[in-house]
RODO-2510 file (C-alpha; in nm, 4 decimals, decimal comma):
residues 247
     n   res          X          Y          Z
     1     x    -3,5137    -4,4307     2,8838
     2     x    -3,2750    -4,4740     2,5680
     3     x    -2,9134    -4,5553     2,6604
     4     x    -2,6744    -4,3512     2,4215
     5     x    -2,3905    -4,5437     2,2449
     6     x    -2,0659    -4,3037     2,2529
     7     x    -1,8239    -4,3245     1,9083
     8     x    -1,5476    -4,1830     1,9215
     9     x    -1,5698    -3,9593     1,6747
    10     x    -1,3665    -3,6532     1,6283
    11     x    -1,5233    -3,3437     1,4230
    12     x    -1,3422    -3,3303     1,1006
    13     x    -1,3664    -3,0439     0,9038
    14     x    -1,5502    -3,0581     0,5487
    15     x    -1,4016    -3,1500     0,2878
    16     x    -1,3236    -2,8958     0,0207
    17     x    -1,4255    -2,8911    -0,3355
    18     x    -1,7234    -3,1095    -0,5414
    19     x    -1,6996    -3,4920    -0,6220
    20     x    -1,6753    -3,4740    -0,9938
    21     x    -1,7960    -3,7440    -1,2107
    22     x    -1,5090    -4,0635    -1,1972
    23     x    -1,3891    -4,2220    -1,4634
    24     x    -1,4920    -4,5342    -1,5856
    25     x    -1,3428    -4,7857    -1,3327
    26     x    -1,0207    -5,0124    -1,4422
    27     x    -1,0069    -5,3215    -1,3193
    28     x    -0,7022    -5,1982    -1,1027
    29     x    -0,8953    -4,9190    -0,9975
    30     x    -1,2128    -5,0820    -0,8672
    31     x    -0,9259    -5,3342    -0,7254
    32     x    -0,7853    -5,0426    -0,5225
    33     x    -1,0905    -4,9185    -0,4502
    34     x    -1,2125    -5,1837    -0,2762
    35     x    -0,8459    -5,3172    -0,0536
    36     x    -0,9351    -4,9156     0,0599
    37     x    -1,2920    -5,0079     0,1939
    38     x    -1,2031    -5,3216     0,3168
    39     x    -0,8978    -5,1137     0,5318
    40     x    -1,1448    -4,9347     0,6736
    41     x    -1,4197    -5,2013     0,7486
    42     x    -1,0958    -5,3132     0,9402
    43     x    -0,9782    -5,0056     1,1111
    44     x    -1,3615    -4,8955     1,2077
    45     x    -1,4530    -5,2086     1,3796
    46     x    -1,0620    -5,1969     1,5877
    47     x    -1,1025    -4,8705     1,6865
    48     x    -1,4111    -4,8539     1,8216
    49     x    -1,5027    -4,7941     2,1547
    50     x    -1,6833    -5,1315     2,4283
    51     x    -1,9603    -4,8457     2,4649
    52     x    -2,0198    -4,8304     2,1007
    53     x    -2,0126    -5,1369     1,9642
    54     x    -2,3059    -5,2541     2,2180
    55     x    -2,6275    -5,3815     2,0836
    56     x    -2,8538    -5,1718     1,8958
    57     x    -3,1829    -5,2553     1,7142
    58     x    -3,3689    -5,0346     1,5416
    59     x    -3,7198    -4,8968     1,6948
    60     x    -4,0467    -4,7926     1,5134
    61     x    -4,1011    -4,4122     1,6070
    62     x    -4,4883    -4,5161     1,7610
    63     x    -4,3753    -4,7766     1,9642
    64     x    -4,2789    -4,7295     2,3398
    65     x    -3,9014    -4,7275     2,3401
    66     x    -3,9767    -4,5096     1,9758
    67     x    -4,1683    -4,2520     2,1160
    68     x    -3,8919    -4,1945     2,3625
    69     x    -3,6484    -4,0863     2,0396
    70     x    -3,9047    -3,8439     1,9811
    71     x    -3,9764    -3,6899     2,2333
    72     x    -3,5849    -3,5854     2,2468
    73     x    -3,6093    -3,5328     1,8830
    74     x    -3,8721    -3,2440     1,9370
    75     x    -3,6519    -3,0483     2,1458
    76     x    -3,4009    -3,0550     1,8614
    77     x    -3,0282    -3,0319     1,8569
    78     x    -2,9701    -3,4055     1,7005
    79     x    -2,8968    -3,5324     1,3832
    80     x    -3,1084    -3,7563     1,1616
    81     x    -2,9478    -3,9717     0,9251
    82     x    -3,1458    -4,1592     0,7195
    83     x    -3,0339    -4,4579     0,4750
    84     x    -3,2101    -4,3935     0,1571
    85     x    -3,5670    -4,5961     0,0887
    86     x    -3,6608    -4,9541     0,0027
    87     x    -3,4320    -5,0474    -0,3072
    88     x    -3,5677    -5,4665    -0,3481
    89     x    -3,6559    -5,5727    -0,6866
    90     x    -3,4066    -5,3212    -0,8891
    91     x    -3,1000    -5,3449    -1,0660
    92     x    -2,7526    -5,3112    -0,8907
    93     x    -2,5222    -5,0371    -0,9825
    94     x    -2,3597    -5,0743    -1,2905
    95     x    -2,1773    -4,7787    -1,3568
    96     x    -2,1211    -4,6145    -1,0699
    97     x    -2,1203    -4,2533    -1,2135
    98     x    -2,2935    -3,9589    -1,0581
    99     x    -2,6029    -3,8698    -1,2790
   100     x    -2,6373    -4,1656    -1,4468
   101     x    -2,9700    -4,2938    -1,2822
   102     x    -3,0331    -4,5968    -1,5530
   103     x    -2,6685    -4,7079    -1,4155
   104     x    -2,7543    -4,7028    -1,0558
   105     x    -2,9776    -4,8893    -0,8300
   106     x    -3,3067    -4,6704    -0,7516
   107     x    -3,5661    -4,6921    -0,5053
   108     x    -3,8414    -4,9078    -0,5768
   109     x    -4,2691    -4,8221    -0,5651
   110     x    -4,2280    -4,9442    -0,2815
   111     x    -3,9899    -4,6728    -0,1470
   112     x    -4,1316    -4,3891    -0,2697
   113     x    -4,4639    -4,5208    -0,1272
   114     x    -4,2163    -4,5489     0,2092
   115     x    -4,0352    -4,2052     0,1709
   116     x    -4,3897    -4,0544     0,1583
   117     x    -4,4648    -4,1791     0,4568
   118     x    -4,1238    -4,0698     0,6315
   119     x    -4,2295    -3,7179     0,5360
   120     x    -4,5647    -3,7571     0,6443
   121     x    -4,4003    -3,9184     0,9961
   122     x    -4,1961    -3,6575     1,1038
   123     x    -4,4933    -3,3756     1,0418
   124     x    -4,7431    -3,5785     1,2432
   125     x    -4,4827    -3,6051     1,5574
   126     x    -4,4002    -3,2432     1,5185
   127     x    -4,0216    -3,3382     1,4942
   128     x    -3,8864    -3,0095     1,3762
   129     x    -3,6424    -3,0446     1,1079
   130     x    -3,3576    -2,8128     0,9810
   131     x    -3,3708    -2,6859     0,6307
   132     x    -3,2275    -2,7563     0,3876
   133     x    -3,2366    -3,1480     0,3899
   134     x    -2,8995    -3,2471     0,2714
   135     x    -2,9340    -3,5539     0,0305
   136     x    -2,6294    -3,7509    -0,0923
   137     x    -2,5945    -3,7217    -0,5226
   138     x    -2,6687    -4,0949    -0,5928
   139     x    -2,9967    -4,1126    -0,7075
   140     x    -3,1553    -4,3762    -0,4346
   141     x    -3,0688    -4,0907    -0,1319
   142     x    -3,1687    -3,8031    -0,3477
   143     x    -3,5236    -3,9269    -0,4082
   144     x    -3,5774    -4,0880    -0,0996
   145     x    -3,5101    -3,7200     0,0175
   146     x    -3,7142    -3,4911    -0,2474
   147     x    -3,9923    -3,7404    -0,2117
   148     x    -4,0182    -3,6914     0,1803
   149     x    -3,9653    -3,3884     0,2238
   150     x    -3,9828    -3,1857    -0,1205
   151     x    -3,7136    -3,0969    -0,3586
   152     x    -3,7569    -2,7405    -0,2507
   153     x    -3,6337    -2,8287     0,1084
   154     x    -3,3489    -3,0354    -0,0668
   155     x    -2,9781    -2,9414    -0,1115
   156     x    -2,7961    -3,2330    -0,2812
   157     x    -2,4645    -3,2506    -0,0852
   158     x    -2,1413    -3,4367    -0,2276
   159     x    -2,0037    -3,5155     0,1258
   160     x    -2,2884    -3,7657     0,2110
   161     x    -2,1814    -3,9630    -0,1712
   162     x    -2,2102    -4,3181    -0,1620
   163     x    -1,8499    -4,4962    -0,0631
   164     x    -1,8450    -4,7078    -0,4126
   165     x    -1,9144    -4,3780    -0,6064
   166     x    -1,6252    -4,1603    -0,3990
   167     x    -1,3629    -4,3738    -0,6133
   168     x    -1,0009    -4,1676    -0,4998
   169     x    -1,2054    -3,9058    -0,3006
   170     x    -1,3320    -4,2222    -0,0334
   171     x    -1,1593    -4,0602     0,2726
   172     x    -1,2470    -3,7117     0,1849
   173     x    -1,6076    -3,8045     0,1411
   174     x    -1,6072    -3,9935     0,4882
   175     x    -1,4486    -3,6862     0,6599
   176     x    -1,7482    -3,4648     0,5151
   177     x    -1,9807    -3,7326     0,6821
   178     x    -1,8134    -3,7072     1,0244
   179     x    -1,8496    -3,2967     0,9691
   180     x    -2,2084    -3,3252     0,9143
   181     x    -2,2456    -3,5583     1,2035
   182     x    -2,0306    -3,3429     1,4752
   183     x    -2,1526    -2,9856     1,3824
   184     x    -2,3984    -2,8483     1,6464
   185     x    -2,7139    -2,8550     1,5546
   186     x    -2,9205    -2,5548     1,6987
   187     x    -3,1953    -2,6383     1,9883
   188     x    -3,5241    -2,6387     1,8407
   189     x    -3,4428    -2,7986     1,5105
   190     x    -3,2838    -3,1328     1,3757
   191     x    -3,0267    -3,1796     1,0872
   192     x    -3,1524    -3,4054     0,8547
   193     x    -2,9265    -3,6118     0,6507
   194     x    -2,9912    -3,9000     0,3581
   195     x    -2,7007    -4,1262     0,2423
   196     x    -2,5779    -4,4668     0,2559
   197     x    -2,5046    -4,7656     0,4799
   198     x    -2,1485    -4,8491     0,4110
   199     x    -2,0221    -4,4768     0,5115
   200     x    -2,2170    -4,5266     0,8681
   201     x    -2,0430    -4,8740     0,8955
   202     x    -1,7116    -4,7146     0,8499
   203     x    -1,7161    -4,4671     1,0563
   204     x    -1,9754    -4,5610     1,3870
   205     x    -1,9159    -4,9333     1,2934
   206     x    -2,1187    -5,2368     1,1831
   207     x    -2,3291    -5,2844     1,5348
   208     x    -2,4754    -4,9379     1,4398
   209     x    -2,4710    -4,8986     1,0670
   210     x    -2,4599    -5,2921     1,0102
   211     x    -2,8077    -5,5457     1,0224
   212     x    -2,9193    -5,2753     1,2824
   213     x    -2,9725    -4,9959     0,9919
   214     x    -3,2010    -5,0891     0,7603
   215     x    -3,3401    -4,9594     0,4371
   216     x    -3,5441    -4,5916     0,5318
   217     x    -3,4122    -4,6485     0,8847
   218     x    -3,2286    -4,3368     1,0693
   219     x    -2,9655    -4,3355     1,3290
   220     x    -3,0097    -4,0795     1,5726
   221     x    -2,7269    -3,8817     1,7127
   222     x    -2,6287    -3,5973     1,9032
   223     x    -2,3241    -3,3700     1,8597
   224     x    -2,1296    -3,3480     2,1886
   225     x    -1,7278    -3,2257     2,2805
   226     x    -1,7494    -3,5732     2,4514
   227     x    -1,7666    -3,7660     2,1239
   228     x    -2,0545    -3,8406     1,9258
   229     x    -2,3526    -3,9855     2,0928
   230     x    -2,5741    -4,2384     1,8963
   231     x    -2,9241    -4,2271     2,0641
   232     x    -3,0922    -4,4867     1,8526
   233     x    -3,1995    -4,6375     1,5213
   234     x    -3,5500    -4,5313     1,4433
   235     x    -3,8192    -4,5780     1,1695
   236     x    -4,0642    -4,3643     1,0785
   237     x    -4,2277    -4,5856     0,7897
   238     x    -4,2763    -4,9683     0,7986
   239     x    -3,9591    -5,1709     0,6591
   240     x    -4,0171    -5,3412     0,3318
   241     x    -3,9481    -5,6814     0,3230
   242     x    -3,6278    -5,7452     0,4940
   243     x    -3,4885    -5,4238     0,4628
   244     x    -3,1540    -5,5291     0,2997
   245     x    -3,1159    -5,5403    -0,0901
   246     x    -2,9356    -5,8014    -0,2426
   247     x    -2,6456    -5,6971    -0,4467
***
């Protein structure tokens, strides 16, 4: 039987407005940028709940203790979100600008050969999946996403941007996260999300979005008035290498 983790997590309503293309960062910038995330590493791991910051590990879906996340994920109402694919081997970000792919770090052969099978997971288990896919604007989660499920079923979605590419917008971009992970989700069908680590460390808190979330992994959760339940960490396709990239 899976034990769910509660976060406190309020719904927050979605932020308004597009995350435009930032500057180039200043050194004072990219200064500020970073005292911000480093606040809020802080603030998430203080103001978390005993509940939530329990032990988690992540679970492959065809495993025992897996097959129980599906089961509950075929009667739909949960979110999915999924860290983007297997990123080893490539460049770190450079520029950190929406758009510019040959400035970012991008999923590897090796995650597109994982995304694939992601896709190809969730239609074998009959996990039903709400549509569109929302995919976060940085290249790794937008592929990871088009390549799993088609770009057809893919609506790229600024609230799920990566925290280092938010720049000013940071806590406006985290507050569209905790919308997409509070709304009810209809029985019947899943929401399925694709973004970043850092943004599921800062808000649900390293023992959930920390070593426990690893490259093409997805934390399963379910909306409730209660707060926000966190069912698991499951994978769907095997984790390259160590599952961590090392920028």
């Amino acid at each position: 039987m899976t034990r769910a983790l509660r976060a406190p997590v309020s719904a927050m309503p979605a932020a308004k407005g597009r995350v435009s293309m930032p500057a180039p960062k200043t050194a004072w910038s990219s200064a500020k940028n970073l005292m911000m995330r480093a606040l809020l590493l802080a603030l998430a791991v203080l103001t978390l709940s005993t509940a939530a910051r329990a032990e988690i590990a992540p679970v492959a879906a065809e495993t025992r203790e897996g097959m129980a996340l599906v089961e509950r994920l075929r009667r739909g109402g949960l979110v999915l979100y999924f860290r983007h694919a297997d990123t080893s081997g490539m460049p770190c970000d450079r520029t950190f600008r929406i758009g510019d792919r040959a400035g970012q770090r991008n999923i590897s052969e090796a995650g597109r050969r994982q995304s694939r099978e992601i896709g190809a997971a969730l239609r074998r288990l009959s996990i039903p999946i709400e549509t569109p896919v929302r995919a976060g604007p940085v290249y790794r989660a937008r592929d990871t996403a088009e390549v799993a499920f088609g770009a057809q079923a893919v609506t790229i979605d600024d609230d799920l941007t990566a925290d280092d590419y938010a720049g000013a917008r940071l806590s406006a971009v985290l507050d569209g996260h905790r919308a997409l992970f509070n709304a009810a989700v209809p029985p019947g069908v899943n929401r399925v999300l694709v973004g970043h680590r850092t943004p599921a460390i800062l808000i649900l808190g390293r023992s959930v979005g920390g070593r426990a979330f690893p490259e093409g992994g997805a934390i399963v959760m379910e909306p409730a008035a209660s707060g926000l339940a966190i069912l698991g960490i499951v994978t769907f396709a095997p984790t390259v290498g160590s599952g961590f990239h090392a920028c």
